[in-house]
N, C-alpha and C positions, 0 to 999 in steps of 0.2 A: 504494500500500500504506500503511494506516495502523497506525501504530504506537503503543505505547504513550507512545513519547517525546514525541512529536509532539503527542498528547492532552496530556500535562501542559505541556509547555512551551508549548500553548495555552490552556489555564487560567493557567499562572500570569502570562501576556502580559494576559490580559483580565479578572485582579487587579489588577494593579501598575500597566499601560498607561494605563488611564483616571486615574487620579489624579493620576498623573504629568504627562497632558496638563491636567488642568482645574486643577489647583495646583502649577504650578511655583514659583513664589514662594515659599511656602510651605517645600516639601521643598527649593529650594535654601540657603533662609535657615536650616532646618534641620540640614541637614550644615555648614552655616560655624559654627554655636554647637557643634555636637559636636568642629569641629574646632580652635574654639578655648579646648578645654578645657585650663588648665595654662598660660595665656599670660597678659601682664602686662593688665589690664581696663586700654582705651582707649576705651571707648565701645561703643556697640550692634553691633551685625555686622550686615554689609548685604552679598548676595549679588553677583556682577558681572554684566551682562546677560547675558553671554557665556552663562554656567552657567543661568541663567533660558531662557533658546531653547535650551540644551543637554537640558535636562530635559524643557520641552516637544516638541522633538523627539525623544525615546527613546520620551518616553509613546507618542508618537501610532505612533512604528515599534512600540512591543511591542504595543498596539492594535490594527492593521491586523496584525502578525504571526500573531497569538494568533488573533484572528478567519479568519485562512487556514487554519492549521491543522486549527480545530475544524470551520469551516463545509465544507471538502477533508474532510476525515475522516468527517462526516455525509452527504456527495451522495454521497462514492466510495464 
């Protein structure tokens, strides 16, 4: 049974999904400047790798999620 939820929370997987996986770097260096708004300036802000493979692998699970969904919702 496909659902209306189902449909969006596959769209919004194969918005955010792909970006997520092609520019990790990027969006995690991102969130560490937002997050160090208000702190004493030490220098540039450089993400941990940790958070860099953390990012790449959301991307690629909302990616592969989004894509079930929609493509399940299409055949069924």
């Amino acid at each position: 049974m496909c659902t209306g939820e189902l449909v969006a929370f596959g769209i919004v997987g194969l918005i955010f999904g792909p970006p997520m996986a092609i520019w990790p770097y990027k969006l995690a260096r991102w969130n560490e400047i937002l997050d160090a708004i208000g702190r004493k300036p030490s220098g540039r802000v450089e993400p941990a790798d940790w958070q860099v493979t953390l990012y790449r692998l959301m991307g690629l699970g909302l990616s592969v999620l989004g894509s079930l969904f929609i493509f399940g919702c299409v055949i069924l």
